[in-house]
LOKOLMI-377778 format. One line per 4 residues: number of its first residue (from 0); their letters; for each residue x, y, z of C-alpha. Coordinates in steps of 0.5 Angstrom, whole numbers, plus 500, padded with zeros to 3 digits. Layout:
NUM	A	X,Y,Z ~ ...
END
This chain:
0	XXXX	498,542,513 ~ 491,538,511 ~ 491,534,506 ~ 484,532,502
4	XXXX	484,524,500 ~ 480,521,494 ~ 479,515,496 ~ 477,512,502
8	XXXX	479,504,501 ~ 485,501,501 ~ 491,507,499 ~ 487,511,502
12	XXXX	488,508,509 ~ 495,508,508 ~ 495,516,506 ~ 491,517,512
16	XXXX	495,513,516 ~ 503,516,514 ~ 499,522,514 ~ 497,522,521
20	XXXX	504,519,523 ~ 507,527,519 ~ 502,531,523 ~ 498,532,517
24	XXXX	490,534,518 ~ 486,529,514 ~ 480,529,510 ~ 478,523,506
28	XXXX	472,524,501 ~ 469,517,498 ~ 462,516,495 ~ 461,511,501
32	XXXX	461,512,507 ~ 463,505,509 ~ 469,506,508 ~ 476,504,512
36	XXXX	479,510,512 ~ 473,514,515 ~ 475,511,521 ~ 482,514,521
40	XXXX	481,520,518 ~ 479,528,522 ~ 474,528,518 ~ 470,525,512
44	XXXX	466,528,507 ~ 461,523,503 ~ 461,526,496 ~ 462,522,489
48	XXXX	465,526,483 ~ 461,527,478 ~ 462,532,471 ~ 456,537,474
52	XXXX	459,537,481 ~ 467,537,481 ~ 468,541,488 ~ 465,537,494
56	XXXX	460,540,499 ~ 463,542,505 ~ 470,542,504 ~ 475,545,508
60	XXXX	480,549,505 ~ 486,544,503 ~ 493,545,501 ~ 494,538,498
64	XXXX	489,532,494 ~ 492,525,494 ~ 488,521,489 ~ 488,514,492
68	XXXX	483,511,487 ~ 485,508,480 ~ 478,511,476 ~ 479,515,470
72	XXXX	474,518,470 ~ 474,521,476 ~ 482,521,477 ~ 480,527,470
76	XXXX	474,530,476 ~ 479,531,482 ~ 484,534,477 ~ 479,539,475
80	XXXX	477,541,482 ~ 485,542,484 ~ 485,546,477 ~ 478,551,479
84	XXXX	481,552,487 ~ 489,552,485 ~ 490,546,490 ~ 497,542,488
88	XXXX	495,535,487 ~ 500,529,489 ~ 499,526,481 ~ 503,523,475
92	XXXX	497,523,470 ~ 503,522,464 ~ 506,517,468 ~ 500,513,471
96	XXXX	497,512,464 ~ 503,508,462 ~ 503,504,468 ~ 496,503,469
100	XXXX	497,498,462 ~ 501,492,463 ~ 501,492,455 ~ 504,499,455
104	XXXX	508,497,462 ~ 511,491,459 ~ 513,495,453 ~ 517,500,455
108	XXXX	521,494,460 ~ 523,490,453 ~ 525,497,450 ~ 529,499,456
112	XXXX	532,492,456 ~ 530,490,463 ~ 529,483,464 ~ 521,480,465
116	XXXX	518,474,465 ~ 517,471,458 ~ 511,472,454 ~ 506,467,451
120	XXXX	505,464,447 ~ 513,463,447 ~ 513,462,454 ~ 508,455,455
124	XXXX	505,453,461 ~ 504,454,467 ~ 502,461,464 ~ 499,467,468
128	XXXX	493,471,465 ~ 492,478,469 ~ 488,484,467 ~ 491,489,462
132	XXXX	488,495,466 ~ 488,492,473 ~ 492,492,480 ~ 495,487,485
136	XXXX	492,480,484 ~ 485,483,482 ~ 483,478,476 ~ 490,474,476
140	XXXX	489,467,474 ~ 494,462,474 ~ 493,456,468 ~ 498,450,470
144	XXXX	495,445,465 ~ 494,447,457 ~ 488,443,456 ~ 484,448,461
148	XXXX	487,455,459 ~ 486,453,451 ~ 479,452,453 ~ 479,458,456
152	XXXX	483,462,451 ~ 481,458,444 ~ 487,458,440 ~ 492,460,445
156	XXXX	489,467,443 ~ 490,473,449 ~ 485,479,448 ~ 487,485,448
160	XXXX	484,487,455 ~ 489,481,458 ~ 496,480,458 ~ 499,473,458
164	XXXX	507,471,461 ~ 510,465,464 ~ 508,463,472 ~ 515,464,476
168	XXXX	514,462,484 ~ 520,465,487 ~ 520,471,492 ~ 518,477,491
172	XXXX	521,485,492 ~ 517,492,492 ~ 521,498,492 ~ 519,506,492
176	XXXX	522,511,488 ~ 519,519,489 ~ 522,525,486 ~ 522,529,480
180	XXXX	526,528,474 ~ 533,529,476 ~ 531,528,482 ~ 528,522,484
184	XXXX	530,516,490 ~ 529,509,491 ~ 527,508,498 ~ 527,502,502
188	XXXX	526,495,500 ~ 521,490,502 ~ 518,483,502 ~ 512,481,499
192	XXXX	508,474,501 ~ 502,471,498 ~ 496,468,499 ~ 494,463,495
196	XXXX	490,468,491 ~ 497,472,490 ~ 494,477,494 ~ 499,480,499
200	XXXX	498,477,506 ~ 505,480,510 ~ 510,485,508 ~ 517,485,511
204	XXXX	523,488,513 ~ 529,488,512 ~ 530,484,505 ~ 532,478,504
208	XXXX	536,480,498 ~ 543,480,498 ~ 547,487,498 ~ 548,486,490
212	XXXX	541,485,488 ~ 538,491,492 ~ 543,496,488 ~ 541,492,481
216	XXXX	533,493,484 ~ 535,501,486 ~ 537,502,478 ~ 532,499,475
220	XXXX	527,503,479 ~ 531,509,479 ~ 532,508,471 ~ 524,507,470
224	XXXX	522,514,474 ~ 527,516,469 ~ 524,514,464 ~ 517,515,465
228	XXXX	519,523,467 ~ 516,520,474 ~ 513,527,478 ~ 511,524,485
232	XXXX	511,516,488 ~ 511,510,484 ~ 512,503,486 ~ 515,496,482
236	XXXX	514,489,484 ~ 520,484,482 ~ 520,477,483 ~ 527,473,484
240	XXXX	528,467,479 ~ 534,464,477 ~ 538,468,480 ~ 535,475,476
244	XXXX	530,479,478 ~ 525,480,473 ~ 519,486,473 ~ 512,484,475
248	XXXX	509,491,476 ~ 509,498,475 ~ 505,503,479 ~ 505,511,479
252	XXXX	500,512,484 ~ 501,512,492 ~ 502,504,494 ~ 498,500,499
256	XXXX	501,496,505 ~ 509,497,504 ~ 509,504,506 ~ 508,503,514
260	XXXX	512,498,513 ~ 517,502,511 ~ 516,507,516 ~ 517,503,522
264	XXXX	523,500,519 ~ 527,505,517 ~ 523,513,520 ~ 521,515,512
268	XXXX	514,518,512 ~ 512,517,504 ~ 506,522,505 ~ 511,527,508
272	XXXX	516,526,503 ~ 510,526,497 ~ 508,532,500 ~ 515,536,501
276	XXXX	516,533,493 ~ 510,536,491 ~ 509,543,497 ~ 515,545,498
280	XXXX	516,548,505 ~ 515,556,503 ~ 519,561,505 ~ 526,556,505
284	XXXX	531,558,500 ~ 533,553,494 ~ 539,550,499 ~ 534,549,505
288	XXXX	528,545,501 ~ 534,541,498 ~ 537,540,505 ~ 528,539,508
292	XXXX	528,534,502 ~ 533,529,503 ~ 532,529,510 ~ 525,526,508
296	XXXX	527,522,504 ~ 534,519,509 ~ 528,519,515 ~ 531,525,519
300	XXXX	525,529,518 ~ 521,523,520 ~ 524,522,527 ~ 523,529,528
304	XXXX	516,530,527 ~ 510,531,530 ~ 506,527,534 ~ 511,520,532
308	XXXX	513,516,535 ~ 520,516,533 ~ 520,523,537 ~ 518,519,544
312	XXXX	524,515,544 ~ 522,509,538 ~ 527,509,533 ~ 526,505,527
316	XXXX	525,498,528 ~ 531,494,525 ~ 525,488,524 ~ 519,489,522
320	XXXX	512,485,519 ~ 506,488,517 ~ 501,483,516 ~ 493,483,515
324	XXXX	488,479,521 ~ 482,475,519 ~ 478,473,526 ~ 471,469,527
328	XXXX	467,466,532 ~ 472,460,532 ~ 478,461,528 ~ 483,466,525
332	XXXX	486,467,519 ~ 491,470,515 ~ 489,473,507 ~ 491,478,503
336	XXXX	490,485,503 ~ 482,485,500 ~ 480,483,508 ~ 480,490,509
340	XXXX	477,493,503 ~ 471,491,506 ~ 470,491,512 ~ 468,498,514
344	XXXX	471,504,518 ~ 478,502,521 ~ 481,505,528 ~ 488,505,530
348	XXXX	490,502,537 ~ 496,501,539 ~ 498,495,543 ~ 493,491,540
352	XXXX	494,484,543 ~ 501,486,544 ~ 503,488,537 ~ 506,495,536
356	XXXX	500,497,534 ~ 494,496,530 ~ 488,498,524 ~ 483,495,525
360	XXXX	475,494,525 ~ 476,491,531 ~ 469,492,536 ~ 468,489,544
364	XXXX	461,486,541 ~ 462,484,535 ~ 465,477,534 ~ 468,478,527
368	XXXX	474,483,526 ~ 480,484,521 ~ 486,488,523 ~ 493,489,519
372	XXXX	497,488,525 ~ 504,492,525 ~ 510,488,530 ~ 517,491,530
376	XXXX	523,488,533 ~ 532,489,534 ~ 531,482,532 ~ 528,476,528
380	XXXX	528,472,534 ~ 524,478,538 ~ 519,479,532 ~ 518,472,532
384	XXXX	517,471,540 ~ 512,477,540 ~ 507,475,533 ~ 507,469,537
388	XXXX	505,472,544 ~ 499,476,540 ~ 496,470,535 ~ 496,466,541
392	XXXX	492,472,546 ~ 487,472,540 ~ 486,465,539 ~ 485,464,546
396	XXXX	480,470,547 ~ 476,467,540 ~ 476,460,544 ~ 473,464,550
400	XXXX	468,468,546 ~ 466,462,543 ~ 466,458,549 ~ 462,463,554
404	XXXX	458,464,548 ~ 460,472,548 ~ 464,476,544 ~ 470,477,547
408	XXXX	473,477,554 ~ 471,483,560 ~ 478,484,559 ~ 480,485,553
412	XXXX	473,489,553 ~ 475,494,558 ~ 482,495,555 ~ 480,497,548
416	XXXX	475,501,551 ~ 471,506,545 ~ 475,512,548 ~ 482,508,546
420	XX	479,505,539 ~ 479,513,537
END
């Protein structure tokens, strides 16, 4: 199968990447061709859609389109291109125009009953404002002292492009649901933590959460995929406060960073099982599809795939973190996911440092470099033994570099060689 994917920033990563994981050929089409996802990819095409050119230049024959975008305009133009080639397209329009609003999510929250934060103004400070039409922490800001969020907002008034709610600092949850009404799945629950921008820095597995909220947060989720007729994947953010757990964000559009993180810990392949949701496997009576689906969804599938490494003796990891890597001349960081988007093509190197693996801009002459970095384990000890080992084996090549007044050691050169990045 080869799968075309619009957008090559950061959901377009994690399509390619899981896709790769499946044994899927990839195409990644973006306007830019600086793009992360570039790097990933079997082949990229620089195109920008637009109303007088729908179909991009020199495009193979694909059998699948991911979106991995949150543009409108051209989200209606690839639906267009998918209608004119007859490609199946692995996209809820219905459902994602009601989840990319938080006003129309939050409604339909209050109308199914399900516990939120408390609005303003009824809420008081601290107060959180985000943005009605975007995701993830782009445009949040946090008011804790009333003065300051009056003088911003006169009259405590929100403006319609803007939602308003009471700041909760507890623990935060995301979990995955994919399917068709009737027949939707929630997927394994992850860990969220954030930067002190509230972007998302690492993602964990398994779960803090106690047996009984795991099974609250899968009907919550599995009851808003119903309730929105969900065709395909979405995605929902709660956060743990008091005792209960209250939404924070929906999403039908393919996810960013927990994917892989639900791959290694558990084998489900959210591309693979995307795709066999949306392009049944052809030729299989109605029994077999059944059985080839949920064995996608359980991880059977996954396990037994092409080209993964699963297949090679690696079952999924019982412990598992998944977290981003800022490095420079003379430190190291760790911020939340928006390093990436910015950092031009990435590479998947296995062993990166001594993780699991890695996708990463990193390059032997270039003394700046960001990575998501992917460490698994059969323990908490383990795990934190191994991230460990590697932080340290990169602060100690940051400081040789720094010192010797080159970019990285001849060793860490010669073993991740061009060849080895590719």
């Amino acid at each position: 199968m080869r799968i075309a994917v619009v957008g090559g920033r950061l959901q377009g990563v994690e399509v390619v990447y899981l896709a790769r994981k499946a044994g899927y050929r990839t195409l990644v089409i973006d306007k830019s061709r600086d793009v992360p996802a570039a790097g990933l990819a079997d082949r990229f095409v620089c195109f920008e859609f637009t109303p007088g050119c729908r179909v991009p230049d020199e495009c193979p024959d694909v059998d699948l389109i991911i979106p991995a975008i949150e543009d409108q305009a051209v989200l209606q133009l690839v639906e267009q291109w998918a209608q004119l080639k007859q490609i199946p397209m692995a996209f809820d329009k219905e459902a994602y125009a009601l989840t990319c609003s938080k006003r129309r999510s939050n409604a339909l929250f209050e109308k199914l009953g399900l516990p939120v934060p408390g609005n303003w103004p009824g809420c008081g400070v601290p107060v959180v404002v985000k943005p009605d039409g975007e995701s993830g922490s782009r445009g949040v800001t946090v008011y804790r002292d009333a003065a300051v969020f009056h003088a911003d907002f006169a009259d405590g008034r929100i403006p319609e492009t803007h939602v308003a709610q009471q700041y909760l600092t507890g623990p935060q949850f995301s979990i995955e649901v994919v399917g068709v009404p009737g027949r939707h799945c929630a997927l394994c629950v992850t860990d969220l933590h954030m930067d002190p921008g509230h972007d998302c820095k690492r993602v964990t597995a398994p779960t803090r959460l106690s047996y009984r909220y795991v099974m609250k947060l899968e009907q919550i989720a599995l009851t808003l995929a119903e309730a929105i007729g969900l065709k395909g994947i979405m995605d929902l953010e709660v956060i743990l406060d008091q005792g209960d757990l209250k939404l924070l964000e929906i999403d039908a559009r393919f996810p960013s960073q927990t994917p892989i993180a639900v791959y290694w810990a558990t084998g489900i392949n959210m591309v693979q099982v995307l795709a066999e949701t949306v392009v049944p496997v052809h030729g299989l009576p109605d029994d077999e599809l059944e059985q080839t689906w949920l064995d996608s969804v359980s991880g059977k599938a996954t396990e037994q795939g092409p080209g993964l490494e699963t297949a090679a003796g690696q079952p999924p990891a019982p412990w598992v973190v998944v977290e981003h890597i800022q490095a420079g001349p003379h430190r190291i960081r760790f911020p939340g996911e928006h390093i990436m988007g910015g950092a031009g093509p990435l590479y998947l190197v296995p062993g990166f440092f001594g993780c699991r693996e890695a996708v990463t801009s990193f390059r032997p002459d270039q003394p700046c470099w960001v990575g998501t970095l992917v460490f698994c384990a059969d323990s908490p000890q383990d795990l934190a033994a191994q991230r460990r080992s590697c932080y340290q084996r990169i602060r100690d090549s940051v400081r040789q570099s720094a010192k010797a007044g080159r970019d990285l050691p001849k060793a860490v050169q010669d073993r991740l060689t061009v060849n080895h990045l590719k």
